[in-house]
Backbone as CSV, one residue per row, in Angstrom:
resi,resn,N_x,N_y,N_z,CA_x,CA_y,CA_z,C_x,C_y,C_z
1,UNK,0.841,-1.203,0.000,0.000,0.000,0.000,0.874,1.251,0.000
2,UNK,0.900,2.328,-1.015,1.325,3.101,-0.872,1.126,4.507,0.536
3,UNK,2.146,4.590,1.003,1.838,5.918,2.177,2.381,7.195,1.432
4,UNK,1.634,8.026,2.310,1.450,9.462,1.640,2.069,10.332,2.964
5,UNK,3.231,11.289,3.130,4.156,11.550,4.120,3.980,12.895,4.250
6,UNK,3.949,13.546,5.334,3.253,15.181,5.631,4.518,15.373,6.748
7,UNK,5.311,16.146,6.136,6.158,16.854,7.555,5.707,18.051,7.674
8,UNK,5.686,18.392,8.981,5.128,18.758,10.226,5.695,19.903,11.010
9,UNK,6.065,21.004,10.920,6.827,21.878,12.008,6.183,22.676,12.967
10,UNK,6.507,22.244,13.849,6.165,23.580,15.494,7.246,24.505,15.380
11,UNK,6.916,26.035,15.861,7.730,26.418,16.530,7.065,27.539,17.845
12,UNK,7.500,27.043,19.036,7.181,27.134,20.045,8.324,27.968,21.429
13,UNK,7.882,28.354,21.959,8.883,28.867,23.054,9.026,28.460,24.279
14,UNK,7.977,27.245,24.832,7.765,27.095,26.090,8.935,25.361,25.821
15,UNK,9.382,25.268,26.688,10.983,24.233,27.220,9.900,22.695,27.327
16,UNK,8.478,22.558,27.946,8.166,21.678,28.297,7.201,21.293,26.861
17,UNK,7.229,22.133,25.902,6.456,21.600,24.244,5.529,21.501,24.638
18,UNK,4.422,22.432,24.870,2.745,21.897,25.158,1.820,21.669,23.804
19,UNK,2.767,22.451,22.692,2.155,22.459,21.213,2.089,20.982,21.120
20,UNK,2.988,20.596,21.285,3.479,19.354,20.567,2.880,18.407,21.251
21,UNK,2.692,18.553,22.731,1.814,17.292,23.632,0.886,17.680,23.737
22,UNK,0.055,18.792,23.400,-1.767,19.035,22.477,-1.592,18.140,21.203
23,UNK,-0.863,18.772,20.063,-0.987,17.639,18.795,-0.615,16.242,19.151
24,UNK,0.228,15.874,19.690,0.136,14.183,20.057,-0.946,14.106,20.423
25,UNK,-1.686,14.268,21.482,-3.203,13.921,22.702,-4.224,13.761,21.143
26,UNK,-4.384,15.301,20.221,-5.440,15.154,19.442,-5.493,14.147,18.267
27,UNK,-4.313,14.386,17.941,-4.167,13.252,16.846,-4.025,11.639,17.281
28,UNK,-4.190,11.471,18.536,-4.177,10.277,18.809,-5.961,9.963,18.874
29,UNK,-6.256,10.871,19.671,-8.083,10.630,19.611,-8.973,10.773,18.607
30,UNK,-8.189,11.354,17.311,-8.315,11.281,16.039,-7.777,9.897,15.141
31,UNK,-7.236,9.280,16.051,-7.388,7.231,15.674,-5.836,7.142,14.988
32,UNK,-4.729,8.204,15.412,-4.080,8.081,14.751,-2.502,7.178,15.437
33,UNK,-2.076,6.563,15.840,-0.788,5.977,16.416,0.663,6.212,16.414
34,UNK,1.456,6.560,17.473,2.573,6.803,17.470,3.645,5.698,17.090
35,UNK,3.914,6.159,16.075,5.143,4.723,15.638,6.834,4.991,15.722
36,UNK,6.475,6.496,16.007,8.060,6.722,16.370,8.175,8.048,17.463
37,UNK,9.326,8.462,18.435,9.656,9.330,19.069,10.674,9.506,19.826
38,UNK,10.957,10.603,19.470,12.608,10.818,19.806,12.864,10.346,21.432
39,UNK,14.619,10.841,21.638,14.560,10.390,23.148,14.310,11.761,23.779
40,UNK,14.534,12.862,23.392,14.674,14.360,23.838,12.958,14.707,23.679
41,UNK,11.876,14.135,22.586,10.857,14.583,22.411,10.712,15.545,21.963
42,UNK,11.548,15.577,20.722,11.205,16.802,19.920,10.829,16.337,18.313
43,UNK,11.064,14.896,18.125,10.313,14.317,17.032,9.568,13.311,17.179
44,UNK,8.015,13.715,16.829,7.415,12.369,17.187,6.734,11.863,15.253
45,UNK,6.433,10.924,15.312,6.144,10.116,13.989,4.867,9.267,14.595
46,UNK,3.592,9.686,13.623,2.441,8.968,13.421,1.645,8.169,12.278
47,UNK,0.824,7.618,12.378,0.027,6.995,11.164,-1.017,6.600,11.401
48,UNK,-1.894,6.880,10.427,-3.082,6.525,10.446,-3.473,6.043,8.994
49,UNK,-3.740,4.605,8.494,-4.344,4.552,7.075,-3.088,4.488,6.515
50,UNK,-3.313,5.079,5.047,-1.959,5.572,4.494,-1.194,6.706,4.246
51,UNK,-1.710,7.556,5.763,-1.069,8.438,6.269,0.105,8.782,7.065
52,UNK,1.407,9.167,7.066,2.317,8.918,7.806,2.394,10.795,8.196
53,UNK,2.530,11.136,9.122,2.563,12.501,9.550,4.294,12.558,10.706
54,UNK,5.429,13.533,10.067,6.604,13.150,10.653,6.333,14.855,11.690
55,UNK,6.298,15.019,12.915,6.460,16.024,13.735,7.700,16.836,14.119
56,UNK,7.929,17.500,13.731,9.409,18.098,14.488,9.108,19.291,15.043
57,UNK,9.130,19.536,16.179,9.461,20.617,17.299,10.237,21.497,17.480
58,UNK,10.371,22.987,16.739,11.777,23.686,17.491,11.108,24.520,18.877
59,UNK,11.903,24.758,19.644,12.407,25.663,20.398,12.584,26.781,20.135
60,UNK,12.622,28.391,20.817,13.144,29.535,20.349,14.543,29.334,20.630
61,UNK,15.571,28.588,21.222,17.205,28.173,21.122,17.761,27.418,19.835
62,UNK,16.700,26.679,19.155,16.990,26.344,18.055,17.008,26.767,16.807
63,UNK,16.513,27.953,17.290,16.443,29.402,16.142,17.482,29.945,14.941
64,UNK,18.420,28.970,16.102,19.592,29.978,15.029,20.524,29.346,14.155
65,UNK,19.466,27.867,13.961,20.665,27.222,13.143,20.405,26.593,11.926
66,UNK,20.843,27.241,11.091,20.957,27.659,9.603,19.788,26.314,8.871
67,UNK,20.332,24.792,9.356,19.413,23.794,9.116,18.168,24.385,9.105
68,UNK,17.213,24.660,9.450,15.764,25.213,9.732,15.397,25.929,8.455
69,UNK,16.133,26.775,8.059,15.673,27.855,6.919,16.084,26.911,5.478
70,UNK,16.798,25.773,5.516,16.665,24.645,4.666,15.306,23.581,4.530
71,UNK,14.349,23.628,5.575,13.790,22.381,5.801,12.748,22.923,4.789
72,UNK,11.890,22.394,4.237,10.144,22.697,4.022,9.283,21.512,3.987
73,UNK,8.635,22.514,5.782,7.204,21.962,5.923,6.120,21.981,5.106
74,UNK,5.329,20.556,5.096,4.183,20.704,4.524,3.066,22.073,5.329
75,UNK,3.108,22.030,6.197,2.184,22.382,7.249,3.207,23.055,8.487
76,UNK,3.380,24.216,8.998,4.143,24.948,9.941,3.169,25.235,10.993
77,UNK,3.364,25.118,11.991,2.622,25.727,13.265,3.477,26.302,14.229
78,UNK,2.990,27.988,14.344,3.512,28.864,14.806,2.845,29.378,16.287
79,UNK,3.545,29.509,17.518,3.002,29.541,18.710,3.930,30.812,19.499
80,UNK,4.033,31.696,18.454,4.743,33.019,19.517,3.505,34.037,19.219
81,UNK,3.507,34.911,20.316,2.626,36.142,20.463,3.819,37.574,20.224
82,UNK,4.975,37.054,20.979,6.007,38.008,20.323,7.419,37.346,19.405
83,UNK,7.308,38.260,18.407,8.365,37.383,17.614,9.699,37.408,17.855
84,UNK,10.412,36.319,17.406,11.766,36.315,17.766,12.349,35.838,16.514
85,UNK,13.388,36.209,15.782,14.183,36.168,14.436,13.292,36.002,13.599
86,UNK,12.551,37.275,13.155,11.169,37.315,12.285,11.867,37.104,11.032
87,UNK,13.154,37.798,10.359,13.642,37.147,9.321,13.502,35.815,8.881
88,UNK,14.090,35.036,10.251,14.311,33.773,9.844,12.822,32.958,9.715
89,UNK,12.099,33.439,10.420,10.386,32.906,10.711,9.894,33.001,8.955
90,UNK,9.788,34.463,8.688,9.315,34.702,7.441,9.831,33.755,6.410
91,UNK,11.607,33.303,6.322,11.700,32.345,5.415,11.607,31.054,5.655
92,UNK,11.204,30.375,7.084,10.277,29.257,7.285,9.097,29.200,6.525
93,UNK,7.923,30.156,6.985,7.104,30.116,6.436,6.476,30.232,5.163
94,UNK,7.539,31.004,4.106,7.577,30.555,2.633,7.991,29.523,2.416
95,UNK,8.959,28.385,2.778,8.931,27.322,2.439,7.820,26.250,3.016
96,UNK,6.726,26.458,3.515,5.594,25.837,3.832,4.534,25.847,3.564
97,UNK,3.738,24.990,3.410,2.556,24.870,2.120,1.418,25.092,2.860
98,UNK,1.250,25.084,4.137,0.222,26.064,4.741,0.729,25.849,6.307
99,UNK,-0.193,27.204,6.487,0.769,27.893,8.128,-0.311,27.742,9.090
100,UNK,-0.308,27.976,10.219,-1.111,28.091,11.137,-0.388,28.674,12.502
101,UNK,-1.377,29.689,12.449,-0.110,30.979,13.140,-0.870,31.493,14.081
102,UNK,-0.606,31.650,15.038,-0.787,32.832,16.314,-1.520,34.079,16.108
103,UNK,-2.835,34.770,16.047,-2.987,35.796,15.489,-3.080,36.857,16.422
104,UNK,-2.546,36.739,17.741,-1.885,37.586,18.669,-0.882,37.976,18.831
105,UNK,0.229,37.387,17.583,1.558,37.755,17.331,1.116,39.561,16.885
106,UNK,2.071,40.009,17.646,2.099,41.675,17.358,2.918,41.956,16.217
107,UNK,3.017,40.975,14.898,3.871,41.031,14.205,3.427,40.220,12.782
108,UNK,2.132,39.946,12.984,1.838,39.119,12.475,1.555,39.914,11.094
109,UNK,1.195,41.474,11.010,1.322,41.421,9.347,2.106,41.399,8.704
110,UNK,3.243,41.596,9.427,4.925,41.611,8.635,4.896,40.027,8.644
111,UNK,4.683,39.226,9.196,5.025,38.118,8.941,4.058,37.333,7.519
112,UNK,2.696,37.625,7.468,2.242,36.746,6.628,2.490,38.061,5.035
113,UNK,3.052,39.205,4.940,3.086,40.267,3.549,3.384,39.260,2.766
114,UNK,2.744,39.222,1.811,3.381,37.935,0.696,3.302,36.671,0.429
115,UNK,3.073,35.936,1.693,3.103,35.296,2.278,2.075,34.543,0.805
116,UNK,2.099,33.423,0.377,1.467,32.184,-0.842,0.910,31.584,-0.168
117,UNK,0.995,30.694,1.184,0.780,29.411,1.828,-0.761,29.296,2.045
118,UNK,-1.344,28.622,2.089,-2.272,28.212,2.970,-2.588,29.068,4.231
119,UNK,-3.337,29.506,4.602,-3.291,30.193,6.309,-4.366,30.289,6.818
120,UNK,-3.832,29.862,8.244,-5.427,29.410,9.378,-4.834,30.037,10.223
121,UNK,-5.214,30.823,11.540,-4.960,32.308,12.404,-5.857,31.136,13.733
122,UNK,-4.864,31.704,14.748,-5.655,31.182,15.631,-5.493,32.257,16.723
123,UNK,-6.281,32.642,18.061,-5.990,33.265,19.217,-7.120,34.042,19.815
124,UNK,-6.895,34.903,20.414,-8.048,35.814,21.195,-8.632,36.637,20.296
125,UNK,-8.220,37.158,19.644,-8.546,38.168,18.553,-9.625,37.796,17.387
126,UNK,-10.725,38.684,17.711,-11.849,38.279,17.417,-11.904,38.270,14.990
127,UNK,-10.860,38.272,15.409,-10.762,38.354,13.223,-10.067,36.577,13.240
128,UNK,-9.531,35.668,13.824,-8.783,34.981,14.253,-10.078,33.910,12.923
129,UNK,-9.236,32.936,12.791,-10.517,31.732,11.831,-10.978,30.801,13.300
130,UNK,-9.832,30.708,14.022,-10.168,29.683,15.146,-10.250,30.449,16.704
131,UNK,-11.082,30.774,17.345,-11.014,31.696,18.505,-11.847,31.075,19.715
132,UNK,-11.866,31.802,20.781,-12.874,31.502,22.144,-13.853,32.018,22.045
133,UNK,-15.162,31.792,22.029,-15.885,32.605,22.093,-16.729,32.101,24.101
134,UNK,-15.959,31.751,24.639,-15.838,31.498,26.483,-14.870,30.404,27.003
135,UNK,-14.497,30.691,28.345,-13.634,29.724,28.682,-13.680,29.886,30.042
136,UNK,-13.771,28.741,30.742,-13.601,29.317,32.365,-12.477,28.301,33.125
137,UNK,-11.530,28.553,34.089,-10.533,28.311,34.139,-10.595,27.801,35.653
138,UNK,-11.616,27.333,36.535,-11.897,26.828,37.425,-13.031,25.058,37.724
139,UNK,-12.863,24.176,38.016,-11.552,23.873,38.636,-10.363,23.280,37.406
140,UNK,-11.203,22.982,36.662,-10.176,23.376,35.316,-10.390,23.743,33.940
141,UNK,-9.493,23.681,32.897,-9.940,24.823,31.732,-10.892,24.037,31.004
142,UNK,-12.417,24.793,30.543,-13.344,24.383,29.990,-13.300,25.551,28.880
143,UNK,-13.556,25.412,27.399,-12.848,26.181,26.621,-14.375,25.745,25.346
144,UNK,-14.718,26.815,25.123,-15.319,26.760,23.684,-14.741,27.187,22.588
145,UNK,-14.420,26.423,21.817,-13.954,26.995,20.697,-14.606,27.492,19.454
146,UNK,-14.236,28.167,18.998,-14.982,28.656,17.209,-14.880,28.607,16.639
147,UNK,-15.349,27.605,15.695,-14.232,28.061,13.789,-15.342,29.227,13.559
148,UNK,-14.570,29.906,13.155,-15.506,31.532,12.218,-15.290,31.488,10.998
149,UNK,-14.973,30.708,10.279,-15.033,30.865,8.834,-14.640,29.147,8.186
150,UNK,-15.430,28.856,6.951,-14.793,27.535,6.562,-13.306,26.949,6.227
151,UNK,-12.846,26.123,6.567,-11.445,25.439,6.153,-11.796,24.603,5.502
152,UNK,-11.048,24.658,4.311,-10.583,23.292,3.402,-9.597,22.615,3.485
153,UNK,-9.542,21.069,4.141,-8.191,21.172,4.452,-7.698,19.872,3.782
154,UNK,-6.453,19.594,3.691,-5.402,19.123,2.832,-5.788,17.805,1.958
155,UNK,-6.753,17.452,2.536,-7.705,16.312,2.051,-8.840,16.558,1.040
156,UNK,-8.709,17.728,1.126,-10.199,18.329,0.377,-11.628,18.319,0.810
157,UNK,-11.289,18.396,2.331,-12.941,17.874,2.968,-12.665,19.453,3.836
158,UNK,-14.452,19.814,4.208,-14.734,21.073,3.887,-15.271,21.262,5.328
159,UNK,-14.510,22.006,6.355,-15.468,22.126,7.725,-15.863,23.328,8.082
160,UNK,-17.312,23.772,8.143,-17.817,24.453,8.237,-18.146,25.232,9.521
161,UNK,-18.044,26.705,9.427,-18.321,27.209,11.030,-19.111,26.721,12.239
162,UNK,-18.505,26.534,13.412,-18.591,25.407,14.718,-18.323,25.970,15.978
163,UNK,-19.028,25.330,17.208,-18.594,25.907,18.269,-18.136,24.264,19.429
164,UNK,-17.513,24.333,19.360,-16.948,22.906,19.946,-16.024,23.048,21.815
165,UNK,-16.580,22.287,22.637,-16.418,22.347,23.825,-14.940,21.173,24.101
166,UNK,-14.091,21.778,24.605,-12.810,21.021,25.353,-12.264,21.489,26.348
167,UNK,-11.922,20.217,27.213,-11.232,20.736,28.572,-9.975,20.099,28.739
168,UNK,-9.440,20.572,29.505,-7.687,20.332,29.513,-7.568,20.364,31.373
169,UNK,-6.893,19.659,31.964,-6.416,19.490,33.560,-5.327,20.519,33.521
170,UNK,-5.871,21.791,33.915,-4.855,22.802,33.989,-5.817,24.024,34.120
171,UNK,-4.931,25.051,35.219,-5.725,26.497,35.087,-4.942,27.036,34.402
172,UNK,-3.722,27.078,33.678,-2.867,27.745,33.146,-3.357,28.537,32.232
173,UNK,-3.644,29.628,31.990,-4.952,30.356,30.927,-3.481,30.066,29.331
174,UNK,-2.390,29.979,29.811,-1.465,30.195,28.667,-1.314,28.478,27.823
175,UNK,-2.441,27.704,28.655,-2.304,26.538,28.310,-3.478,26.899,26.540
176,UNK,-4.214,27.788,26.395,-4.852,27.774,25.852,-4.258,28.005,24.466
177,UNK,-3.147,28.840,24.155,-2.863,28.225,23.022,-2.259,27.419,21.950
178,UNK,-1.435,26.664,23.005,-1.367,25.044,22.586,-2.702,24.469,21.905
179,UNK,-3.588,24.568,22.748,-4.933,23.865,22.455,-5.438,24.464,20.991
180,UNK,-5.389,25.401,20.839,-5.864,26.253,19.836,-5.373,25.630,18.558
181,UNK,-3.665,25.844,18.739,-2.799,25.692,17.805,-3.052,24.249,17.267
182,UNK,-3.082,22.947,18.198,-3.403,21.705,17.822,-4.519,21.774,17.438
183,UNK,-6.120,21.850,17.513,-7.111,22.343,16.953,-7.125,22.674,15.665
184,UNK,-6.556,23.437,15.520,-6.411,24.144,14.138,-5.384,23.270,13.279
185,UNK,-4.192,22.328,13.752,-3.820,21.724,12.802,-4.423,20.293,12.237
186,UNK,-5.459,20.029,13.449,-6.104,18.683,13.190,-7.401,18.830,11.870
187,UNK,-7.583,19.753,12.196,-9.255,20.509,11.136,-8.349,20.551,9.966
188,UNK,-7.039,21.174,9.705,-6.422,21.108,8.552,-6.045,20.264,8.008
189,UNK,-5.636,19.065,9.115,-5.667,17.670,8.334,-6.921,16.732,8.025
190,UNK,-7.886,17.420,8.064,-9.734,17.058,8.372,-9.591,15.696,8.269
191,UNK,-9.375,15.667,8.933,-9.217,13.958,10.090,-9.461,14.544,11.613
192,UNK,-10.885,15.049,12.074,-10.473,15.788,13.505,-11.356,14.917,14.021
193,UNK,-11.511,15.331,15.798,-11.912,15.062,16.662,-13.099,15.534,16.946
194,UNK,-13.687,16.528,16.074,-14.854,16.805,16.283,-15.741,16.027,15.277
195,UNK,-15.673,15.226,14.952,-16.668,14.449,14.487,-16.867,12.999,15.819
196,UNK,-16.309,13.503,16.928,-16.985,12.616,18.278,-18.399,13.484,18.644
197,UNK,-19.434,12.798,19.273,-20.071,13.435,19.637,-19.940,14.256,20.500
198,UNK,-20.946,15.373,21.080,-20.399,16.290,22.025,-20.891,15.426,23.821
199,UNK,-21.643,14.708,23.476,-21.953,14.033,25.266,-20.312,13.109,25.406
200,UNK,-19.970,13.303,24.317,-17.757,11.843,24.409,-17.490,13.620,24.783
201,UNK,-17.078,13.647,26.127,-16.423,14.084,26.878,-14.734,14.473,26.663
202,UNK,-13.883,15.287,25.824,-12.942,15.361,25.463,-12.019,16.424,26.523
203,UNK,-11.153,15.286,27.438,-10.357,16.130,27.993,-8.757,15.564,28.133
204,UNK,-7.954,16.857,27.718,-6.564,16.356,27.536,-5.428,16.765,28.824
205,UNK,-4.496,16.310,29.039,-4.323,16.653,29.952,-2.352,16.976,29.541
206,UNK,-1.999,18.065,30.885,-0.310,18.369,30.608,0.268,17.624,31.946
């Protein structure tokens, strides 16, 4: 059977990768299996079908090394609100065939000017494709989410504006956009988790 191979980039600032252990949690409840992962946990490898999806994780320390502005992602996921080596970001994200970006980055129109790719916006900001429209953070985070506008995503299947309920074991309000960010890359691979019903109880945990 032929497989069909999607690499994958985070780039993230937090040391403990919450991007990356939101997209593992969703894409696993999305039926998909871990068949490979690093020892450091900064590459994980999945499959589902004849889907193979390869993950790689940077760091803002891994910023500066020249490898990166060589790679191209199918799919980039971006998790800063403030930017750091926007040069080098901007020529990530032209070599990637669609982005999914932070739309609380204070930087974010310099980053997408020009910009060809694919693009899905996620954050507080009510122009965002994927946003909160409530969340309450006691005794832990219960989070509605929104798609506000349709995605077509890489499959060619078509998901239409939604308001979808998830909770996460954490008050961390900054846990929220991990969640977001994975969200938004699962709908893009429309293979998601919201086609569980809403009484299947979806909660992930850090």
């Amino acid at each position: 059977m032929e497989r069909n191979i999607l690499f994958i980039g985070v780039l993230e600032r937090d040391k403990d990768r919450d991007v990356l252990k939101v997209i593992k949690q969703i894409l696993i409840l999305s039926q998909y299996q871990v068949i490979y992962e690093s020892i450091d946990g900064a590459i994980i490898g999945l499959c589902k079908s004849n889907l193979i999806l390869i993950v790689f994780d940077f760091l803002e320390e891994d910023f500066n090394q020249n490898e990166m502005v060589k790679m191209d992602f199918d799919i980039l996921v971006h998790n800063f609100s403030e930017e750091i080596e926007s040069n080098l970001v901007k020529k990530i994200l032209a070599n990637s065939g669609a982005c999914v970006l932070n739309s609380d980055n204070n930087n974010l129109i310099s980053l997408v000017r020009g910009l060809n790719s694919t693009l899905i916006t996620y954050g507080f900001n009510g122009k965002a494709t994927l946003t909160i429209s409530s969340y309450d953070v006691d005794p832990i985070i219960k989070i509605n989410i929104c798609l506000q506008r349709d995605i077509i995503s890489l499959n060619g299947r078509k998901t239409e504006p939604f308001e979808f309920c998830i909770s996460m074991d954490s008050t961390e309000e900054k846990k929220i956009y991990p969640l977001l960010a994975g969200t938004a890359l699962n709908i893009l691979l429309g293979d998601t988790i919201l086609n569980q019903k809403q009484e299947d109880h979806i909660l992930l945990s850090f």
